[in-house]
SEMI-399702 format. One record per residue (C-alpha): residue in one letter; x, y, z. Coordinates in steps of 0.02 Angstrom, whole numbers, padded with zeros to 5 digits, always signed. Example, Ala and Ser with C-alpha at 12.3 -4.5 7.8 and 13.67 -1.06 7.14 Angstrom:
# SEMI-399702
A+00615-00225+00390 S+00684-00053+00357 
This chain:
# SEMI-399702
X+00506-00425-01246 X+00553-00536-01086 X+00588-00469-00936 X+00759-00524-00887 X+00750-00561-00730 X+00863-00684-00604 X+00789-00857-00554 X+00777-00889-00371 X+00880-01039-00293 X+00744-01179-00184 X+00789-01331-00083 X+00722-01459-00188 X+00603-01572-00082 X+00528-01783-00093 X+00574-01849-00258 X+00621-01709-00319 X+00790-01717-00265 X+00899-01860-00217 X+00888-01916-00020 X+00974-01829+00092 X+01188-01824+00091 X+01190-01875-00057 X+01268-01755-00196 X+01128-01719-00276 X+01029-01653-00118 X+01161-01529-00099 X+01137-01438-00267 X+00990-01313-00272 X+00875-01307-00414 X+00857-01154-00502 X+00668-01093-00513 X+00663-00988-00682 X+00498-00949-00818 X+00521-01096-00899 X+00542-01231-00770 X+00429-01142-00628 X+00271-01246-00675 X+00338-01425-00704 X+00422-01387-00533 X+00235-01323-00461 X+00166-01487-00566 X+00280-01611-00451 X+00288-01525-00309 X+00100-01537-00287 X+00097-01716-00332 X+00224-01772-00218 X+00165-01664-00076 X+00313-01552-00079 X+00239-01423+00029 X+00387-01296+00036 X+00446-01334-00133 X+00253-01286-00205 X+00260-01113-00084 X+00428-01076-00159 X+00367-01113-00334 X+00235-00982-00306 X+00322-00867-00221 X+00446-00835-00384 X+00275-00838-00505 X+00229-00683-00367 X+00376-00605-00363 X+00421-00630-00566 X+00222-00609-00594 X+00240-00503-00764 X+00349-00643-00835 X+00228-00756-00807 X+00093-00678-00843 X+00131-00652-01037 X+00168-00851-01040 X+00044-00963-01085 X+00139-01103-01056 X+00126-01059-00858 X-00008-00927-00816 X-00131-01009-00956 X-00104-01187-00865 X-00144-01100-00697 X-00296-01109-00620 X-00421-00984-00560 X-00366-01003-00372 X-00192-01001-00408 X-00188-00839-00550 X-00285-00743-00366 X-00159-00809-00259 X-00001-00766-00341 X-00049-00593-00360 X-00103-00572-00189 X+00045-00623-00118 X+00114-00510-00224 X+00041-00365-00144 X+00071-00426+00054 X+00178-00337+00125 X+00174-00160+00169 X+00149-00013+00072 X+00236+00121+00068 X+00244+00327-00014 X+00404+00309-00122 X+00449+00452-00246 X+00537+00485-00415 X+00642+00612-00451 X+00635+00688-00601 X+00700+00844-00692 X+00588+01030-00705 X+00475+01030-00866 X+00477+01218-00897 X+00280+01275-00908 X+00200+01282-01106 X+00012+01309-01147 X+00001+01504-01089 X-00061+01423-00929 X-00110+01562-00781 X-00014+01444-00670 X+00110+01318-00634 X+00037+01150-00599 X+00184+01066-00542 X+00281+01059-00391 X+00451+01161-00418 X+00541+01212-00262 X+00655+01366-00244 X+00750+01283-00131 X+00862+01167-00238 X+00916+01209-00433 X+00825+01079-00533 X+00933+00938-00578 X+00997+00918-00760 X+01007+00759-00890 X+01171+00705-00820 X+01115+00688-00641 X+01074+00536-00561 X+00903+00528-00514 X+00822+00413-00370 X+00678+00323-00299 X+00635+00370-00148 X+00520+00273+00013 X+00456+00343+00182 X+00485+00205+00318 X+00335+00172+00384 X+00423+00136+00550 X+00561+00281+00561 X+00464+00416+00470 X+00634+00445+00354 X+00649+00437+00166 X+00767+00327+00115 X+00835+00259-00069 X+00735+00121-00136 X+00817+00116-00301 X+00873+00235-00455 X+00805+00267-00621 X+00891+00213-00768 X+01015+00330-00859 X+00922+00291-01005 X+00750+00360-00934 X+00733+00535-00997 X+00744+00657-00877 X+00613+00773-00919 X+00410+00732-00960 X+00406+00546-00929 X+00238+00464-00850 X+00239+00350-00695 X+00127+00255-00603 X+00110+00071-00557 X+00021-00085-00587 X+00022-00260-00500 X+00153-00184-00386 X+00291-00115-00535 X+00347+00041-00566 X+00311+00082-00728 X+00404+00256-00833 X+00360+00282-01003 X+00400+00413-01141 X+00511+00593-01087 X+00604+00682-01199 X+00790+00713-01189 X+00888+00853-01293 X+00735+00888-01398 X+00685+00720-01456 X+00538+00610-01365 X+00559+00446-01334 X+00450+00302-01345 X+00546+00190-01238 X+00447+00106-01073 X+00560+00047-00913 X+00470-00063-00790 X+00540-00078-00605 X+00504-00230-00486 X+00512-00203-00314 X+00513-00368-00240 X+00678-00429-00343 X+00752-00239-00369 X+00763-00250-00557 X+00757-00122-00688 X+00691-00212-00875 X+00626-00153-01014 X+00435-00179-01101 X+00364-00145-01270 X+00381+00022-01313 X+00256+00160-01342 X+00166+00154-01518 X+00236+00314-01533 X+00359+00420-01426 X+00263+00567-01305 X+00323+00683-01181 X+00237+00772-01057 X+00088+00586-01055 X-00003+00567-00925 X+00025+00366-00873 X-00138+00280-00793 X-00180+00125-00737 X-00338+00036-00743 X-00405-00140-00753 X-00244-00229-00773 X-00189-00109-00904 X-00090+00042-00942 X-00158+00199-00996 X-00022+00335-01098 X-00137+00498-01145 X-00108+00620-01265 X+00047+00744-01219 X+00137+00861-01285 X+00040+00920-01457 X-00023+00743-01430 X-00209+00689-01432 X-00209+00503-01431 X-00210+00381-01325 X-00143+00212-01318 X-00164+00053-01190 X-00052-00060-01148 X-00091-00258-01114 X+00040-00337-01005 X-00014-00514-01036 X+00031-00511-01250 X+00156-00350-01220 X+00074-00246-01329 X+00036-00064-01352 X-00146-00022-01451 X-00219+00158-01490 X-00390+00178-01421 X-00522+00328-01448 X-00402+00476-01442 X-00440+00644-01342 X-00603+00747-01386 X-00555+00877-01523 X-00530+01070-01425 X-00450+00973-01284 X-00281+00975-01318 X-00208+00949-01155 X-00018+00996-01116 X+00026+00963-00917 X-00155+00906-00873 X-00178+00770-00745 X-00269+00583-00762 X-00323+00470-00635 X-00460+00307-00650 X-00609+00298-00542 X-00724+00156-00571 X-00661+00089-00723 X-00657+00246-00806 X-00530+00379-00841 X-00532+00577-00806 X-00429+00707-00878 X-00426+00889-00810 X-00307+01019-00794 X-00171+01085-00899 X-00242+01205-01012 X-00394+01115-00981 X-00420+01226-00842 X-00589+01168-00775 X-00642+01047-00898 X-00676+00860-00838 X-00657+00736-00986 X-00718+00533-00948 X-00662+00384-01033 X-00794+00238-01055 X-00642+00097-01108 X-00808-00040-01126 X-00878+00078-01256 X-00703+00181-01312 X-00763+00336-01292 X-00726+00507-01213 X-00861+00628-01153 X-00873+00797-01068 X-00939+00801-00873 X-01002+00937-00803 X-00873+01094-00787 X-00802+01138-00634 X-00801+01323-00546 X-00621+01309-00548 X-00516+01433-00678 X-00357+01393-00612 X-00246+01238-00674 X-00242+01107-00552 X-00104+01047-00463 X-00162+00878-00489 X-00295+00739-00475 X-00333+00570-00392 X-00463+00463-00345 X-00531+00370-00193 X-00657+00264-00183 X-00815+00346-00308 X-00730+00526-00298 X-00619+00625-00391 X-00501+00728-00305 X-00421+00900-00374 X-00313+00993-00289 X-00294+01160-00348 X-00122+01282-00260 X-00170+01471-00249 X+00014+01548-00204 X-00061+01740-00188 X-00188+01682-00052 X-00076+01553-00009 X-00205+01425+00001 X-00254+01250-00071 X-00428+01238-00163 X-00498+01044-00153 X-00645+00992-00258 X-00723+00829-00271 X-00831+00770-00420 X-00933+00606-00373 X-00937+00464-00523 X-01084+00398-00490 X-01209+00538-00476 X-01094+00650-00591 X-01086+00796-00507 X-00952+00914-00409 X-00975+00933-00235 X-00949+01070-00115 X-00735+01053-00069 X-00655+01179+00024 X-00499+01275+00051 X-00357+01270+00148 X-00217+01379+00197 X-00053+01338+00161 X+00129+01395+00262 X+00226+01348+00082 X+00101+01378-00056 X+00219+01279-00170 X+00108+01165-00291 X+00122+00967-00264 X+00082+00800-00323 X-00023+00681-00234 X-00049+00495-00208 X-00186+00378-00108 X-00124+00275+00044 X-00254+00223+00128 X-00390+00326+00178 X-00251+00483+00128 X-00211+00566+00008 X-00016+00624+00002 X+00035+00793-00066 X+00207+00804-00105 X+00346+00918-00158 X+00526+00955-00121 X+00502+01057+00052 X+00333+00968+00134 X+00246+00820+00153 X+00080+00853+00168 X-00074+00733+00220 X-00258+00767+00181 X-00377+00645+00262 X-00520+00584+00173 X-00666+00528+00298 X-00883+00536+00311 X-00865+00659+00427 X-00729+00781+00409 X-00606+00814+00270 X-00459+00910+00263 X-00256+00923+00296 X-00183+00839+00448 X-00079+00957+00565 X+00090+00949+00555 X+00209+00900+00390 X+00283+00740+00348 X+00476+00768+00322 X+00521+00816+00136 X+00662+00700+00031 X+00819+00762+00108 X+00915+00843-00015 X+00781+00801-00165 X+00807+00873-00327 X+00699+00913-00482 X+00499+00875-00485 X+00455+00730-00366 X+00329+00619-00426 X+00239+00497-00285 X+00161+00327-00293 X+00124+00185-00174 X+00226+00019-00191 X+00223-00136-00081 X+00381-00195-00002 X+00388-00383+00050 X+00367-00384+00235 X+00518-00478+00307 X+00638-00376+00198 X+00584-00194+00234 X+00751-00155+00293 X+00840-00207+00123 X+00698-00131-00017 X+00717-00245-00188 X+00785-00386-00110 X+00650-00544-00095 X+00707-00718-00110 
C-alpha cells in the first residue's frame, strides 16, 4: 500500500524552468514519488544546486515512499541511499509519548508490569488519545500529534524505525485487529502499511535491522517481520514452546532480539534472525515480572518495580559474554511501574505522575536526582519512544517543507 503523502512545492532552478519573469518561472513544480528522480536526474546535470538539495530533502522526508520504489531508491546510489536517511535523522531528538488505554492484567502474574496511575481514571475507546514530546529547550510536554480513531485503544505495539512511528495490532470491543498505522514526523502524516499476517493484541513491536519485529501476544506464539522496502509481513521461527508470553517485554541488542517478562517471569529468550532461531539464556534471579526492558549499547536493561519496598530492581545481562551482571536497587518516592526508552546515554522511565532518568555510565549507574515533569493531564498507559524533529521547525512538530 502507498503511503499517501503530500508533495512538497520547489523553485525550479537553470533549465529547469523558464528564465526569470517569465510565466513559467512563477509556477512551482511539484516534487512527488514519481517525478522526484527525473527532477534529481536534471538537477544534477544542469548544476541545479538548490533544486538537487530540495529533491533530496523530500526523498528524506517521504523516505518510506521511496524506499519501496524501485524506480527511485533502486536507481540511487550507495552515497545517496546514506545520505537521504541521514538527513533524515538530523535534527533533534526528542522523548515523545503515546497514550494509550489500561490493558487490565491476565496470566496470574504476581505483579503488574505496566505503568497505571491512580491519579487519573484510565481513558476509554471513545477518548481521544495523543502524542506527546518533552521540549528539549522548555522542559514541557507538549502535543506532537494524535493517534488515529481507528488505532485500537487497548494492546497495540509501538516503536519506531527510520524516524516513524509505527502502531500495530490492539484489540477493540473484543476483537484484535491486524491493522498497522505508520506516523511521519517530519511531514505530520498519519498512513496506513500492510497489515499484520494476522491480527494480535497485547505484541510486543521491535525494531531491528531495517525491519519490524510483531511477537507473539495474547495466546499468540508467533512471530512475524515486516520488510518496509516490498511492504510485506512474513512469519519467522515462532516463540519456544512453554513460553507463552502475555504482557512480556522485547527489545534488540546486537542484531538479536530478547524477550522476558510477562509470565515469563525471569526467563531471557534470544532471537538469532541470520539463523531464525530462538534460544534460552541464562535465567535471571529475578521472580518478579518486569516492568520492562531495553537495551544500550551490548547490555540489556530490566527494570523490575517492587511497590511493598517501594524500590526499583535493575539488572543488566551482557550479549556478548552472556551473562547477568550485578544491577542494583533503588528506592523509589512513587513506586508506580513505568516504561522506559534510550536517549542518549539515558534511559527514560515513564508513567503518568514522574519522569524518571537513570544514567548509564563506566563508572556509576543509577537514577538522576530530581523528576522530569509528568504529561500534564495524561491519561491511560503512556508508552515512550525517541523521534527526531527537523531542527529549524521544533517549534511547529510535523511540519517540514
Amino acid at each position: 500500500m502507498d503511503l499517501p503523502e503530500a508533495g512538497a512545492a520547489v523553485k525550479p532552478a537553470g533549465d529547469l524552468c523558464s528564465q526569470p519573469g517569465s510565466e513559467a518561472a512563477d509556477t512551482p513544480l511539484q516534487i512527488s514519488a514519481e517525478n522526484c528522480y527525473e527532477i534529481l536526474t536534471k538537477a544534477k546535470r544542469e548544476g541545479a544546486e538548490g533544486v538537487k538539495e530540495r529533491a533530496y530533502r523530500y526523498m528524506s522526508a517521504h523516505y518510506l515512499q521511496v524506499l519501496r520504489s524501485p524506480a527511485v531508491y533502486g536507481r540511487l546510489t550507495a552515497g545517496e541511499r546514506e545520505l537521504i536517511l541521514a538527513r533524515r535523522m538530523e535534527g533533534t531528538k526528542v522523548l515523545a509519548v503515546a497514550e494509550t488505554s489500561e490493558v487490565p492484567d491476565r496470566g496470574g502474574s504476581r505483579e503488574s508490569s505496566r505503568p497505571q496511575s491512580p491519579l487519573l481514571p484510565p481513558q476509554d475507546d471513545c477518548s481521544q488519545r495523543r502524542v506527546l514530546y518533552l521540549h528539549p529547550d522548555t522542559q514541557r510536554w507538549e502535543v506532537l500529534t494524535s493517534l488515529p480513531e481507528e488505532v485500537p485503544a487497548k494492546g497495540s505495539g509501538m516503536c519506531t524505525l527510520y524516524n516513524y512511528l509505527f502502531v500495530a495490532g490492539g484489540i477493540r470491543g473484543a476483537k484484535a485487529s491486524d491493522r498497522v498505522f505508520c506516523f511521519n514526523p517530519l511531514t505530520g502524516q498519519w498512513s496506513q502499511v500492510r497489515p499484520l499476517s494476522q491480527p494480535r493484541c497485547q505484541l510486543c513491536l521491535v525494531s531491528m535491522d531495517g525491519h519490524l519485529y510483531a511477537i507473539g501476544g495474547e495466546c499468540l506464539f508467533t512471530v512475524e517481520r515486516y520488510d518496509p522496502r516490498v511492504d510485506r509481513w512474513t512469519h519467522v521461527a515462532p516463540l519456544p514452546k512453554g513460553s507463552f508470553a502475555v504482557a512480556h517485554e522485547a527489545t534488540s541488542c546486537g542484531g538479536e532480539l530478547f524477550v522476558s517478562g510477562g509470565s515469563l517471569f525471569y526467563r531471557l529468550l534470544r532471537y538469532d534472525s541470520r539463523r531464525d532461531e530462538w534460544e534460552e539464556c541464562p535465567f535471571n534471579e529475578s521472580r518478579r515480572r518486569s516492568a520492562d526492558m531495553v537495551a544500550h549499547r551490548s547490555l540489556v536493561y530490566r527494570f523490575d518495580v517492587d511497590r511493598e519496598r517501594a524500590e526499583v530492581s535493575v539488572y543488566r545481562y551482557n550479549t556478548v559474554v552472556k551473562v547477568w551482571l550485578g544491577g542494583g536497587s533503588f528506592p523509589l518516592e512513587n513506586p508506580l511501574p513505568f516504561r522506559c526508552a534510550v536517549l542518549g546515554d539515558l534511559i527514560y522511565c515513564v508513567n503518568r505522575s514522574q519522569t524518571l532518568q537513570f544514567e548509564v555510565q563506566e563508572e556509576r549507574e543509577g537514577f538522576l536526582p530530581g523528576a522530569l515533569p509528568s504529561p500534564a493531564e495524561a491519561r491511560g498507559t503512556l508508552v515512550p519512544f525517541v523521534l527526531t524533529l527537523a531542527r529549524d521547525k521544533e517549534s511547529e512538530p510535523g511540519h517540514f517543507l
